[in-house]
C-alpha positions in Angstrom: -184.6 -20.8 28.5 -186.9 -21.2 31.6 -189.8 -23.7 31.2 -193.1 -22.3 32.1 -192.9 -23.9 35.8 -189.5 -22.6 36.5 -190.9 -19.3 35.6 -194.0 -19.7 37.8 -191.6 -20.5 40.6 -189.1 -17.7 40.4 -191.7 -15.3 39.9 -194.1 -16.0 43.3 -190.4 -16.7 45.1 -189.5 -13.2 44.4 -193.2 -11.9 45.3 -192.9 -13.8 48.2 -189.5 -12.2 49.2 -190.5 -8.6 48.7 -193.1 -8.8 51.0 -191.4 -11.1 53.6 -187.5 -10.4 53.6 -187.5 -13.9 54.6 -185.8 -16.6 52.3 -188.5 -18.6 50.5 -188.9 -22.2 50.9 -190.2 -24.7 48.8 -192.6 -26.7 51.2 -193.8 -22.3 51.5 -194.4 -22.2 48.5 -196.0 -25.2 47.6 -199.2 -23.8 50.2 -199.8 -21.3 47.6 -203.1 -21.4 45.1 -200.9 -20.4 42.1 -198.5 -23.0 42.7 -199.7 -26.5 42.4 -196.4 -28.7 42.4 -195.2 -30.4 45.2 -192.7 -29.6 47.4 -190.0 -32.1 46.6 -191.1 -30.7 42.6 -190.4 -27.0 43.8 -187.2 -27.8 45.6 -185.9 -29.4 42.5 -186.9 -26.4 40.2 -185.3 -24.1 42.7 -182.1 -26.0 42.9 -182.1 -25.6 39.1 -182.7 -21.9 39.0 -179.9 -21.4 42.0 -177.8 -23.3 39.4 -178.7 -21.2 36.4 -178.3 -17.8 38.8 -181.7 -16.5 39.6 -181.7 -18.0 43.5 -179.6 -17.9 45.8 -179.2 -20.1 48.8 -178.5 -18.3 52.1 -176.3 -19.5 54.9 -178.8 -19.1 58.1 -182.0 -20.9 55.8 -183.0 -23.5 53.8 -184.7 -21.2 51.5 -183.8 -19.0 48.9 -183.8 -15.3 48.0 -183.3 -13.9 44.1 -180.3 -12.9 42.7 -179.4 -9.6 41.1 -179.9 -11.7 37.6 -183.5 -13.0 39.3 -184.9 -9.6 40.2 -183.6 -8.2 36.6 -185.7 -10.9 35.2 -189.0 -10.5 36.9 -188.5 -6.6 36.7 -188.1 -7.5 32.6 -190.1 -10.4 32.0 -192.9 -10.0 35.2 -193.6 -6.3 35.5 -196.9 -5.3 34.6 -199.0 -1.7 34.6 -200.8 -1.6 37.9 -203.5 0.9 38.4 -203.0 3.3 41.5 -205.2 3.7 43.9 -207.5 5.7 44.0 -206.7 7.3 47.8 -202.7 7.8 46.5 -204.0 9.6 43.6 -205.8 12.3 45.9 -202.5 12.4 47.9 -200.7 13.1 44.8 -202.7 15.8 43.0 -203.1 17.4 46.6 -199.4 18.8 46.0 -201.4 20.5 43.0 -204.2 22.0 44.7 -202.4 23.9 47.1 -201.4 26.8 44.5 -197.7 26.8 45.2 -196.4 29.7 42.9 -192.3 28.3 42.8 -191.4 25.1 40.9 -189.0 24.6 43.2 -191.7 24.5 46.1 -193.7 21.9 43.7 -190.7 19.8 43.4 -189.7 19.7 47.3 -193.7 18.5 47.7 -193.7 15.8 45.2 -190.6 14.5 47.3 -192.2 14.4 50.4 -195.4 12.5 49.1 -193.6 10.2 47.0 -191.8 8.9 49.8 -194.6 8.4 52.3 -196.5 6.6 49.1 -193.8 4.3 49.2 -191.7 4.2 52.0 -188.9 4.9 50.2 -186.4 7.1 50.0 -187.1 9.7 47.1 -184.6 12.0 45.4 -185.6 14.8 42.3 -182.7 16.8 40.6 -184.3 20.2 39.5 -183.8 21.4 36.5 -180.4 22.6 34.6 -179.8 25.4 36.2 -178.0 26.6 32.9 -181.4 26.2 31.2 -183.2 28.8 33.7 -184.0 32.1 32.3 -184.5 35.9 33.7 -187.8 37.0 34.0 -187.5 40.3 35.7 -184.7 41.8 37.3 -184.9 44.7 40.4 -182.7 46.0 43.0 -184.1 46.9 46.5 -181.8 48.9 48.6 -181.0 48.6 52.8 -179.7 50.1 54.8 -176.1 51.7 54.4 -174.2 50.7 51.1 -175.9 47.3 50.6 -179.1 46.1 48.4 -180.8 43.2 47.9 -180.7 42.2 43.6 -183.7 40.4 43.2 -184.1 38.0 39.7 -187.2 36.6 39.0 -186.6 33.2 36.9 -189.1 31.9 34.1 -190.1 29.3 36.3 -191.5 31.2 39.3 -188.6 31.1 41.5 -186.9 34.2 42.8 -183.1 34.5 43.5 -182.4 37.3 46.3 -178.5 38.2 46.2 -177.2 40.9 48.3 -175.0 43.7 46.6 -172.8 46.0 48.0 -173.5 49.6 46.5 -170.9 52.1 46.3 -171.3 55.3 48.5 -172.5 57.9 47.2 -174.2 56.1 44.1 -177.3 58.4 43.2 -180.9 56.7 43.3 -181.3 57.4 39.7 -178.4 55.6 38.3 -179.3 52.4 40.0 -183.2 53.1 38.5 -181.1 53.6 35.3 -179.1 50.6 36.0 -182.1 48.1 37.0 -183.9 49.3 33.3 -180.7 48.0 31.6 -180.8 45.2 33.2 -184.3 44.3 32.1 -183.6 45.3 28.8 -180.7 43.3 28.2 -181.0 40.2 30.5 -184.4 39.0 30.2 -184.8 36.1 28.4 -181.1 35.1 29.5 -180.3 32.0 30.4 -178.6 32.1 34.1 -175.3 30.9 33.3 -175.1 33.7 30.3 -176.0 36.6 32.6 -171.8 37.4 32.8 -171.7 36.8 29.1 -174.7 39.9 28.4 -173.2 42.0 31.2 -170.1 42.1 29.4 -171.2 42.2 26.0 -174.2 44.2 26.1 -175.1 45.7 29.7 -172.0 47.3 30.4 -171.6 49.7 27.5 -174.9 51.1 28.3 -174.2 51.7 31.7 -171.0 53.3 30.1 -173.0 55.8 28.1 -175.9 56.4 30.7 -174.1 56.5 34.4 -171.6 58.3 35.9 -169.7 55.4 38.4 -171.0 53.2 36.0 -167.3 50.5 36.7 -168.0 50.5 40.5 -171.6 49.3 40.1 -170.8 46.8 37.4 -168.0 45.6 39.6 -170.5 44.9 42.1 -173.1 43.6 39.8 -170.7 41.2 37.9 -169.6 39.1 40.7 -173.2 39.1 42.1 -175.2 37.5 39.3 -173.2 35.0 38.5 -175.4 31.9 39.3 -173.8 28.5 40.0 -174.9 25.8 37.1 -175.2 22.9 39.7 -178.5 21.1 39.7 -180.7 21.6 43.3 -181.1 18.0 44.7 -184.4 17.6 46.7 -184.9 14.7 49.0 -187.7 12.7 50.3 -187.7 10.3 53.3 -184.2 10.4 53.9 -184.2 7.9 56.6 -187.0 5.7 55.5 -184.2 3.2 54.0 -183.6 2.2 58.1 -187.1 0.9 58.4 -185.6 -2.6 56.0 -183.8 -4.7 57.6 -181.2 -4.8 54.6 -180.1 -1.5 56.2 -179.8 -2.7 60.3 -176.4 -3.2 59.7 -174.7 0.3 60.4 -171.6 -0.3 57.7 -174.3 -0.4 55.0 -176.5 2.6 56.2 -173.3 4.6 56.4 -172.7 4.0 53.1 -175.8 4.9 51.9 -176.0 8.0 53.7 -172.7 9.1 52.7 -173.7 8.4 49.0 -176.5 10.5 49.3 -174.7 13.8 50.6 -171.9 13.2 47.7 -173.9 16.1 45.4 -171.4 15.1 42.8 -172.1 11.2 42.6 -175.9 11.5 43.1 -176.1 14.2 39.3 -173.6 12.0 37.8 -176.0 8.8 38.4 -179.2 10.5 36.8 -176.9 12.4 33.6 -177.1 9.6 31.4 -180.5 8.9 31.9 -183.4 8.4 29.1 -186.7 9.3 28.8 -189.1 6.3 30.1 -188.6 4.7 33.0 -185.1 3.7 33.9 -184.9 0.3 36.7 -181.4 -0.2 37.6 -180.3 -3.4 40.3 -177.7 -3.7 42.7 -174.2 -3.2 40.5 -175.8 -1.8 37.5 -175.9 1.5 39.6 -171.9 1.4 39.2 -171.4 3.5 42.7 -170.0 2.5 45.3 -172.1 1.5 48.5 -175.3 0.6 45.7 -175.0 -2.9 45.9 -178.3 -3.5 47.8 -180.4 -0.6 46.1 -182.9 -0.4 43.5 -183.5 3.0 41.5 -186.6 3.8 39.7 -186.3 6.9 38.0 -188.0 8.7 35.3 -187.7 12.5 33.9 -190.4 15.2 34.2 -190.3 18.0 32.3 -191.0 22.2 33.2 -192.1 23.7 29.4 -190.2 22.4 26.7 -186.4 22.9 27.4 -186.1 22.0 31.2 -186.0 18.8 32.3 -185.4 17.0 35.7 -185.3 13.5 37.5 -187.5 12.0 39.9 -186.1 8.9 41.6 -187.1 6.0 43.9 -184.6 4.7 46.0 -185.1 1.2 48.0 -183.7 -2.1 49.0 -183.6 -4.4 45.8 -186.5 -5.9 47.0 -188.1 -3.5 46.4 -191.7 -3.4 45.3 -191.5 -2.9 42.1 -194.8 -2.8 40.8 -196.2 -0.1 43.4 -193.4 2.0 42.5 -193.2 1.9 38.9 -197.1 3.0 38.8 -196.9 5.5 41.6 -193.9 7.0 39.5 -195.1 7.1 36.1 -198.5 8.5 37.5 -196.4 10.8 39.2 -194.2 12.2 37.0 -196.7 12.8 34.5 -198.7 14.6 36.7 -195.4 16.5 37.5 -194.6 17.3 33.9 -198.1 18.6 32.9 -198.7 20.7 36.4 -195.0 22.3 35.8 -195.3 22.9 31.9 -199.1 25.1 33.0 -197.1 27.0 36.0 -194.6 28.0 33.4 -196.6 29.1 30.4 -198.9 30.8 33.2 -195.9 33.1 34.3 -193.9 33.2 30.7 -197.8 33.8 28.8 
């Protein structure tokens, strides 16, 4: 157990690193108000906390720099609500204000801002795409034999698919076709759509048009909707600003983590509700060794949920972005929850 003056000392030593990215000293820290030993005092408690893993002692510097085990501590133990200011709270509820009509376009906004709030890099996964339901369906036809299938989801976003149209097809049994379609798929989650065609849509289309094989045919490969989750970033470069990322091996690495679609959903699938902090190793990827995540879900109505995430060196500061992303996330949830019941009311 760490005496109350070990615990002094770890805690302004990491402060003091977050800010800096220098290794902290103990004649440094002994200049500080809050910390009234002396420096042969501090040097001693720092040896002891090297020894017990919470410092560690670099090779070009006398000083020291936390651990993995020292930030998990002061992220545990030191971590404290901060209230946002009240200029990044404009910032934030400006992404409100400006009426956007898609979720989707809500989420890519929220990205952006996050990330110049923080000067991180931001990443939010959208919602299942499993959990997304048909609102309306239509089918607008071009030129030639093609047609553009138009679905309109429950949260605001509209799918355009182009569909090839068998010649010869009268107009009225595509209008006869689009009014199945209603009928039967909305309310249908996207990755049921083949499921109702087949069950349900098709042996109307049996009984009510003519060529009614050829424009399933057509239909049935169309609709289909992938069930990946839509990854929106924020500030993808921002992570080159710190010098933990000069060296090119480790910027590599991060960037190619980031494009790997598959690694980034697997890292937020296991993630509670709350606020999730996760150091260095404990993001068990590859190429994460000298990141932080924050993360935390939002929510769009009551079935859809996605992730917002705060990606930074793991000196990061944690306090600003734990209260920028619980403000914001909130703010996220409720805003998303009124679009939807606005367009599903």
């Amino acid at each position: 157990m760490l005496t109350n003056r070990q615990l002094l000392i770890l805690q302004v030593t990491v402060d003091d690193f977050i800010q800096s990215a220098q290794p902290v000293g103990s004649r440094q820290l002994s200049k500080k108000e809050e910390v009234p030993f002396s420096p042969a005092t501090i040097r001693n408690e720092m040896a002891d906390l090297e020894e017990l893993g919470f410092l560690e002692k670099t090779h070009t510097s006398s000083g020291r720099i936390p651990s993995q085990k020292g930030y998990r501590y002061y992220v545990d133990h030191f971590l404290s609500p901060t209230s946002v200011p009240k200029s990044d709270i404009q910032q934030i509820q400006s992404i409100f204000e400006e009426r956007l009509l898609e979720a989707e376009h809500i989420i890519q906004r929220t990205a952006l801002i996050l990330s110049e709030l923080t000067s991180y890099t931001t990443i939010l996964l959208g919602p299942d795409m499993k959990k997304y339901r048909v609102k309306k369906f239509s089918i607008v036809p071009l030129s030639g034999q093609s047609a553009v299938a138009i679905i309109i989801l429950d949260t605001g976003h509209v799918e355009n698919r182009l569909v090839e149209i068998p010649q010869g097809i009268d107009a009225s049994d595509l209008e006869k076709m689009v009014n199945i379609l209603n009928e039967q798929l909305t309310g249908v989650h996207l990755h049921e759509l083949q499921h109702v065609l087949e069950r349900e849509a098709l042996s109307l289309m049996k009984k009510h048009i003519g060529r009614y094989a050829e424009l399933y045919q057509s239909l049935s490969t169309t609709l289909v909707s992938p069930n990946e989750e839509k990854v929106y970033y924020g500030g993808k470069t921002n992570l080159l600003q710190y010098p933990e990322f000069h060296d090119l091996q480790k910027a590599t690495g991060l960037f190619t983590f980031m494009d790997q679609l598959p690694q980034i959903t697997s890292m937020f699938s296991d993630t509670e509700k709350g606020m999730q902090i996760r150091i260095g190793t404990e993001n068990n990827l590859q190429g994460m060794e000298d990141i932080s995540v924050v993360s935390a879900k939002y929510s769009i109505g009551e079935e859809q949920q996605g992730t917002i995430a705060i990606i930074g060196p793991t000196r990061m500061d944690y306090k600003r972005a734990v209260s920028i992303l619980d403000f914001m996330s909130g703010d996220l949830s409720r805003e998303l929850t009124k679009l939807f019941k606005g367009l599903n009311g």
